[in-house]
KOLPAMAR-759889 format. One record per residue (C-alpha): x, y, z; residue number from 0; residue in one letter. Coordinates in pm, 1 decimal. Layout:
N
+----------+----------+----------+-----+------+
|       c1 |       c2 |       c3 | seq | type |
+----------+----------+----------+-----+------+
|        X |        Y |        Z | NUM |    a |
...
+----------+----------+----------+-----+------+
//
This chain:
234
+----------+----------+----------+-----+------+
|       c1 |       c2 |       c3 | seq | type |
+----------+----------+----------+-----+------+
|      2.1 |    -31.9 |    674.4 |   0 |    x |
|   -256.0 |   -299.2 |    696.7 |   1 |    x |
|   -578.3 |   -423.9 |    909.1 |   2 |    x |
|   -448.5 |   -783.7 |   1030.9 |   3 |    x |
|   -626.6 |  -1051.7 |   1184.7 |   4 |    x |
|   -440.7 |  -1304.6 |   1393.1 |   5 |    x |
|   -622.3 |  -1634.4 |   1423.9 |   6 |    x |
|   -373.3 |  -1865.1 |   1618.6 |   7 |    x |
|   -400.9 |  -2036.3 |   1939.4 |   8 |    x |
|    -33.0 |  -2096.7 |   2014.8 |   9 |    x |
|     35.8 |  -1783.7 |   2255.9 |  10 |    x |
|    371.3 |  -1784.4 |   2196.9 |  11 |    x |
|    332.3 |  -1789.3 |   1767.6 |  12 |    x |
|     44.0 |  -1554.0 |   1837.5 |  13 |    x |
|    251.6 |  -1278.3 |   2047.4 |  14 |    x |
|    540.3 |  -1297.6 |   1808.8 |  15 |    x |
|    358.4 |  -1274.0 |   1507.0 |  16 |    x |
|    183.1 |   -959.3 |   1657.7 |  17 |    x |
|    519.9 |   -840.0 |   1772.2 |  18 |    x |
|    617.2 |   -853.1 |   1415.3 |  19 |    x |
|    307.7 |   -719.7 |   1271.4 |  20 |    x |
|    317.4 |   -427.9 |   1508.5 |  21 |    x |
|    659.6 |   -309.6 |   1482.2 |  22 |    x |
|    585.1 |   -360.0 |   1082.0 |  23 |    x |
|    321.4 |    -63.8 |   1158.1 |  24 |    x |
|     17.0 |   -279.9 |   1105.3 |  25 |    x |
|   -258.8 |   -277.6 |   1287.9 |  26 |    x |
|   -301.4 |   -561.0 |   1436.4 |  27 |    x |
|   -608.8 |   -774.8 |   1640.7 |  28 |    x |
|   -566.4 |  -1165.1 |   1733.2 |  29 |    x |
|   -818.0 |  -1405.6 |   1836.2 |  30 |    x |
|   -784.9 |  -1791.2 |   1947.4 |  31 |    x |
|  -1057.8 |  -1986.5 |   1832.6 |  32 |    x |
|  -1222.5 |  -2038.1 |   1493.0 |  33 |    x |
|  -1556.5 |  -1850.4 |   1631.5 |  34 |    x |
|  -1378.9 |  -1617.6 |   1776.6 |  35 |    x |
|  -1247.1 |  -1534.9 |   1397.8 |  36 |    x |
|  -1575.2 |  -1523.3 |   1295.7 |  37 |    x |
|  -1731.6 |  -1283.6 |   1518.7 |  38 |    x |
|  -1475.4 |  -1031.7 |   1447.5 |  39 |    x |
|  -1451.9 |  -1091.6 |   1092.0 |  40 |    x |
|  -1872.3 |  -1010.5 |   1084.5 |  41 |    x |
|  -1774.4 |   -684.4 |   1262.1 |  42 |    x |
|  -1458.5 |   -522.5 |   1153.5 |  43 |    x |
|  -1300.3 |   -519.2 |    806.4 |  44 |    x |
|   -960.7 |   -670.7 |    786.4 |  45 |    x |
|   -735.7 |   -633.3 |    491.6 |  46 |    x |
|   -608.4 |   -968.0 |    584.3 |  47 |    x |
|   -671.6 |  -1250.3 |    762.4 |  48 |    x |
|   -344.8 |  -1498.7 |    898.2 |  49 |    x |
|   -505.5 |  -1790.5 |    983.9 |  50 |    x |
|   -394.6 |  -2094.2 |   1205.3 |  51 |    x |
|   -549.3 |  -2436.7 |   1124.6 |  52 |    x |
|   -538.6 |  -2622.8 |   1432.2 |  53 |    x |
|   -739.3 |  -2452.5 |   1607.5 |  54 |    x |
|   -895.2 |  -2558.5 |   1933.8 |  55 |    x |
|  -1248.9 |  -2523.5 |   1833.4 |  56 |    x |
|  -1275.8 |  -2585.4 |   1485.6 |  57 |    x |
|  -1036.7 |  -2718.1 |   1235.1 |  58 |    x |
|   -903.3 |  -2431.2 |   1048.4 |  59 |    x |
|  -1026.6 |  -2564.1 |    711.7 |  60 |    x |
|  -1381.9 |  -2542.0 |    795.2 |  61 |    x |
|  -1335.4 |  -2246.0 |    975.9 |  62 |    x |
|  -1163.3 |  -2123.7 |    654.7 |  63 |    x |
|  -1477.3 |  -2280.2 |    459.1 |  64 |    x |
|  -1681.2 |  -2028.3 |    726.9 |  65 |    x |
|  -1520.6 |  -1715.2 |    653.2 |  66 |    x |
|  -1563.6 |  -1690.7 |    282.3 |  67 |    x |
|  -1949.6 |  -1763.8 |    345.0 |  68 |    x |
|  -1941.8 |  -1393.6 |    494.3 |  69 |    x |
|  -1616.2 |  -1207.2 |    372.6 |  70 |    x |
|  -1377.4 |  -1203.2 |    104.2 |  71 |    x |
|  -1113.1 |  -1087.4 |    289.7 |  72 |    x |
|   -753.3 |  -1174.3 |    183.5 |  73 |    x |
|   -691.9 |  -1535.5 |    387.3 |  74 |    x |
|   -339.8 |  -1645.7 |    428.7 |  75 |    x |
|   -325.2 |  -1951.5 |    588.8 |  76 |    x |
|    -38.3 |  -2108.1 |    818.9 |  77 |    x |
|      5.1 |  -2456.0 |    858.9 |  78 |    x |
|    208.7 |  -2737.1 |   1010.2 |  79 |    x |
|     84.8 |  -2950.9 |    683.2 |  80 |    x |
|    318.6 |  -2938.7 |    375.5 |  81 |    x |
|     74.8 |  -3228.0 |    230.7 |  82 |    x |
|     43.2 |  -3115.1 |   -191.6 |  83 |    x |
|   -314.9 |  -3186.8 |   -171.9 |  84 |    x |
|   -397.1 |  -3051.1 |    186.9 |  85 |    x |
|   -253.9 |  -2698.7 |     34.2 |  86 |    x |
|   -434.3 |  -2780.9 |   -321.2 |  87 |    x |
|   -749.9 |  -2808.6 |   -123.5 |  88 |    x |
|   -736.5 |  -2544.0 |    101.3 |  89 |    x |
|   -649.7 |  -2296.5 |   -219.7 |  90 |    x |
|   -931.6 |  -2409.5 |   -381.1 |  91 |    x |
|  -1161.8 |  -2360.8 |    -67.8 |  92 |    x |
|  -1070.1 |  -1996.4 |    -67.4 |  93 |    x |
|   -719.8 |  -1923.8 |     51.0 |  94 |    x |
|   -523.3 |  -1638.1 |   -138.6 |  95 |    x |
|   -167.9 |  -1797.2 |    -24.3 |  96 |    x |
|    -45.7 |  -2009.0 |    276.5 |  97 |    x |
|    314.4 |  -2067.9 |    462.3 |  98 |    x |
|    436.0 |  -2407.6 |    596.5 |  99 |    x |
|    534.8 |  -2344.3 |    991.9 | 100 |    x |
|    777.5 |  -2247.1 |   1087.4 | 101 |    x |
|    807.8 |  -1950.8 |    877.5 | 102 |    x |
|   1026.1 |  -1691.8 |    923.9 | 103 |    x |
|    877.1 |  -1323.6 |    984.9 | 104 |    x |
|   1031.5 |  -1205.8 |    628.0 | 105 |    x |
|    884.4 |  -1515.8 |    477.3 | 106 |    x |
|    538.4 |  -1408.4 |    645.8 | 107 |    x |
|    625.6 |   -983.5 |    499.4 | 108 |    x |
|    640.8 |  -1090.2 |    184.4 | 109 |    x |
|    361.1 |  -1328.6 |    148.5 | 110 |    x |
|    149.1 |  -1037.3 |    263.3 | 111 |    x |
|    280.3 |   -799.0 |     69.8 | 112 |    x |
|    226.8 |   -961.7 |   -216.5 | 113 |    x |
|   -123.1 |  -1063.3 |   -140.0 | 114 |    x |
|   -202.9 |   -725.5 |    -42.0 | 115 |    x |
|   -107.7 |   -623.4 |   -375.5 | 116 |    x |
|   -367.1 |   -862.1 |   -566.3 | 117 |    x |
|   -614.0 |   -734.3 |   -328.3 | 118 |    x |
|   -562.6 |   -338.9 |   -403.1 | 119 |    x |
|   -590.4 |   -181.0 |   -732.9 | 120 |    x |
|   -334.1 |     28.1 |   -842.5 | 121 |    x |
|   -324.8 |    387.3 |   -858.8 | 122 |    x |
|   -411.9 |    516.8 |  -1250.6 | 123 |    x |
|   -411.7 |    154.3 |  -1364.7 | 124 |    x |
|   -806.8 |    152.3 |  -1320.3 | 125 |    x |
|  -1099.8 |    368.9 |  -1484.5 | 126 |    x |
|  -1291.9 |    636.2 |  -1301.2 | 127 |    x |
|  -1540.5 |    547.7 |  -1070.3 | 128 |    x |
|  -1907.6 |    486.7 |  -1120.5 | 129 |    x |
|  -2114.8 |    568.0 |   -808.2 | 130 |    x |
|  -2469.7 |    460.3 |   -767.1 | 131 |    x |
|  -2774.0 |    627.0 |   -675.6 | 132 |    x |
|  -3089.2 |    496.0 |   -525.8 | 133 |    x |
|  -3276.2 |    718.2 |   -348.6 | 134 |    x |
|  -3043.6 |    877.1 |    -47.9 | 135 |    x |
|  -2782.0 |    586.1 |   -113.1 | 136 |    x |
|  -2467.6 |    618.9 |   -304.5 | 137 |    x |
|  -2263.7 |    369.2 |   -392.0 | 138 |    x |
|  -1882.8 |    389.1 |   -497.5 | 139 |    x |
|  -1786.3 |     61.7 |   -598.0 | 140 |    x |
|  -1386.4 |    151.6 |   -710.4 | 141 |    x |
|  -1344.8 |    295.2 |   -348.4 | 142 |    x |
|  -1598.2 |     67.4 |   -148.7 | 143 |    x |
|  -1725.6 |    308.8 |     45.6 | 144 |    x |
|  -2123.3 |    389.8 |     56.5 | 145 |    x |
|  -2299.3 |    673.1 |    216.0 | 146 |    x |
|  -2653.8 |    712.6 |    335.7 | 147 |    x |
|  -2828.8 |   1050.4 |    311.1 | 148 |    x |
|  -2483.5 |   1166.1 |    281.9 | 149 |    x |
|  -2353.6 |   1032.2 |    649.0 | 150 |    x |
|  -2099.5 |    684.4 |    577.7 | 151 |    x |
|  -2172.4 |    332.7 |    657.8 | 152 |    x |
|  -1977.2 |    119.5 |    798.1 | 153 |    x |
|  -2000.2 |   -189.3 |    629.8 | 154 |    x |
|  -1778.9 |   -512.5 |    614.0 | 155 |    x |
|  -1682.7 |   -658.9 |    253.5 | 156 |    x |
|  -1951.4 |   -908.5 |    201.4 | 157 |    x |
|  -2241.0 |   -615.7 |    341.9 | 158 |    x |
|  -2068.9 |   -372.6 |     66.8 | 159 |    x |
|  -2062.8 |   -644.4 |   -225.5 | 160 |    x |
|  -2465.8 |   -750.0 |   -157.0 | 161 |    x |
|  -2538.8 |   -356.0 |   -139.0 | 162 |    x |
|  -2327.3 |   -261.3 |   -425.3 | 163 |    x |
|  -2473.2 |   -598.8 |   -657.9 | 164 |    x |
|  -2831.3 |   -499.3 |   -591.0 | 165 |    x |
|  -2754.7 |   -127.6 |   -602.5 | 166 |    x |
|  -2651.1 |   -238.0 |   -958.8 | 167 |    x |
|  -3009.6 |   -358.7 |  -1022.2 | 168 |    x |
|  -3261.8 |    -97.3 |   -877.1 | 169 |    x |
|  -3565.1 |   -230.6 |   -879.9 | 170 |    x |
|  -3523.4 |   -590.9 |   -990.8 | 171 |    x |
|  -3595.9 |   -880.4 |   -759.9 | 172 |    x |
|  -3255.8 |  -1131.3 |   -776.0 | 173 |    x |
|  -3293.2 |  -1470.8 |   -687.8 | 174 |    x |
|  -3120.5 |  -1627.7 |   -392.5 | 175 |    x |
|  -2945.0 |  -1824.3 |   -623.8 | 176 |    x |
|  -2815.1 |  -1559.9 |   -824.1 | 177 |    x |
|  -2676.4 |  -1395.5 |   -506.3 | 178 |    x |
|  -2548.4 |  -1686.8 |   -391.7 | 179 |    x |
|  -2359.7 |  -1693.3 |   -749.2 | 180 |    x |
|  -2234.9 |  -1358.3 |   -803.1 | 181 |    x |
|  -2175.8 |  -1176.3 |   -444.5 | 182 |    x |
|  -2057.2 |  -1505.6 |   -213.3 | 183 |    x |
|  -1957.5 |  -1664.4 |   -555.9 | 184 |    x |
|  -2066.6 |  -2020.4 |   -456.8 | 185 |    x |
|  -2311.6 |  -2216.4 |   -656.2 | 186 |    x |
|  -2509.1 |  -2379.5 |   -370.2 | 187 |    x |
|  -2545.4 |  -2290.1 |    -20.4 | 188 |    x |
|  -2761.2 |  -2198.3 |    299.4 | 189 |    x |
|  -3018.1 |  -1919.6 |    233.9 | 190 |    x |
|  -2953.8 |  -1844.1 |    629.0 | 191 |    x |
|  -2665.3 |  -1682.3 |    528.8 | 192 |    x |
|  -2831.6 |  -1414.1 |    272.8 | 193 |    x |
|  -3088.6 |  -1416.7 |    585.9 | 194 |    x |
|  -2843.1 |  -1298.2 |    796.5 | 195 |    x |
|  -2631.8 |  -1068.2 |    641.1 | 196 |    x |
|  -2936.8 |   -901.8 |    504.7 | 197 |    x |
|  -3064.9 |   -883.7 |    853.9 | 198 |    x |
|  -2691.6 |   -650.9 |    921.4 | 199 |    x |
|  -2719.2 |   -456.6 |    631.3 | 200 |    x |
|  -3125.5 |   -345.6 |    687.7 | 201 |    x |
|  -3014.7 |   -250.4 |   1019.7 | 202 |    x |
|  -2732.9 |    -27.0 |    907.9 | 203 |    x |
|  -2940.3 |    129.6 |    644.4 | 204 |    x |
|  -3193.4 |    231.2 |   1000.7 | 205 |    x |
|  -3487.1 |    -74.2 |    824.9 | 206 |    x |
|  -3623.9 |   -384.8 |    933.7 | 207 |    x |
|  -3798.0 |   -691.1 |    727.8 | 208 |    x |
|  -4112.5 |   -623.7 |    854.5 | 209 |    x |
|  -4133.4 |   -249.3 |    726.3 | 210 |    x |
|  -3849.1 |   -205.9 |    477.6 | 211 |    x |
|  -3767.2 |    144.7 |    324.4 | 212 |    x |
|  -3478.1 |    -16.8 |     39.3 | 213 |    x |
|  -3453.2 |   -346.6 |     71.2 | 214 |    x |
|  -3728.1 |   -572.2 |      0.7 | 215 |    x |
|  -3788.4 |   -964.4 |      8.5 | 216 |    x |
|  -4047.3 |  -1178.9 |   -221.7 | 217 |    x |
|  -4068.5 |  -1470.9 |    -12.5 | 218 |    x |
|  -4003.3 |  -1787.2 |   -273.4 | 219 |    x |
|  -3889.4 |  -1536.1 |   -510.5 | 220 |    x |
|  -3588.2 |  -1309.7 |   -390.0 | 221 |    x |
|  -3461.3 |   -922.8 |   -291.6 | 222 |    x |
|  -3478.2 |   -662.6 |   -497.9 | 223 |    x |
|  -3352.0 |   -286.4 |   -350.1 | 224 |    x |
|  -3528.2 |     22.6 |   -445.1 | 225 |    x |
|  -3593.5 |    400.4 |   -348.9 | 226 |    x |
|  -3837.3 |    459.4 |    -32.6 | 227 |    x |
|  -4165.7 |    560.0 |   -181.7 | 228 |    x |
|  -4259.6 |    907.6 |   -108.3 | 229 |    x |
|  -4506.5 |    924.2 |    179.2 | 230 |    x |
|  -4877.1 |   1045.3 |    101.1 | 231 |    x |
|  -5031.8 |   1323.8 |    324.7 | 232 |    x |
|  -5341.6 |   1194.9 |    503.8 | 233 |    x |
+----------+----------+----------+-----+------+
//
């Protein structure tokens, strides 16, 4: 059973695919418009992501370009365009896999399924798990799950993989560069998005910019994240 995301703004494609989905034992939400998508990709965690590209709002390419600049959820993408390029492209913007309409639903099962796979590990086919500490915060990386002073956050991918990457480097101020690099995996882009998912994450961990307990920013410089220092009596 899977987390699905429906991006599609044909009602009719959109209540059959959910149909599908559904009676497939997924769990399933749908949205119609590329923001729409957004929003609830910011929000919830998806273990994949069928995505429509003509879209009312935005075309679904950009909107694709959009969601790996705050996820790296599994993206599927369903198209009308059987163009070798057009696909080429949209793989290389960040697509796992993508099906020509119309489709049938087995087509559509067994894309997933497969993609699904690549996104899982597999039981006793990977090492033991290395969680890490800094100060109340524990990070599991294998699982993706973190905990603060013991009680779980609820975090969506791209949160987890900024935690877990500077969680990995206690102490050490990374450039926005480097982040941009290793956790969004994109060798230029708009600081405003490290601004903002920082912003999400500092509010999960109960923090704000202007007095920080983990993570800290050197403006010009970067973030580094750290243990809270232990308050002095008076």
């Amino acid at each position: 059973m899977a987390s699905v995301l429906v991006v599609e703004d044909d009602q009719f494609v959109r209540s059959a695919l959910i149909r599908h989905l559904t009676d497939a034992s997924h769990t399933v939400r749908s949205v119609g418009t590329a923001l729409e998508a957004l929003r609830e990709v910011a929000h919830v965690r998806f273990d994949v992501v069928i995505l429509d590209l003509g879209l009312p709002d935005l075309d679904g390419s950009e909107a694709l370009k959009m969601l790996r600049g705050i996820t790296d959820v599994p993206v599927i993408v369903a198209t009308a365009r059987d163009d070798e390029s057009e696909i080429v492209r949209l793989l290389n913007a960040g697509a796992d896999d993508y099906l020509t309409k119309p489709f049938s639903v087995e087509h559509l099962s067994a894309r997933m399924a497969a993609v699904l796979r690549r996104a899982r590990p597999v039981a006793g086919e990977v090492p033991p798990s290395t969680v890490l500490r800094v100060g109340g915060l524990a990070i599991d990386p294998l699982r993706r799950e973190a905990e603060l002073d013991g009680v779980r956050l609820d975090l969506t991918r791209r949160e987890f993989d900024l935690l877990a990457f500077l969680a990995g480097r206690p102490g050490v101020v990374v450039a926005r560069r480097d982040l941009l690099a290793e956790v969004w995996q994109q060798s230029y882009g708009d600081d405003q998005t490290i601004d903002v998912h920082l912003s999400w994450l500092r509010r999960k961990l109960g923090e704000t910019a202007a007095k920080p307990r983990y993570l800290h920013t050197l403006r010009g410089v970067g973030v580094k994240l750290e243990p809270p220092r232990a308050e002095t009596s008076p």
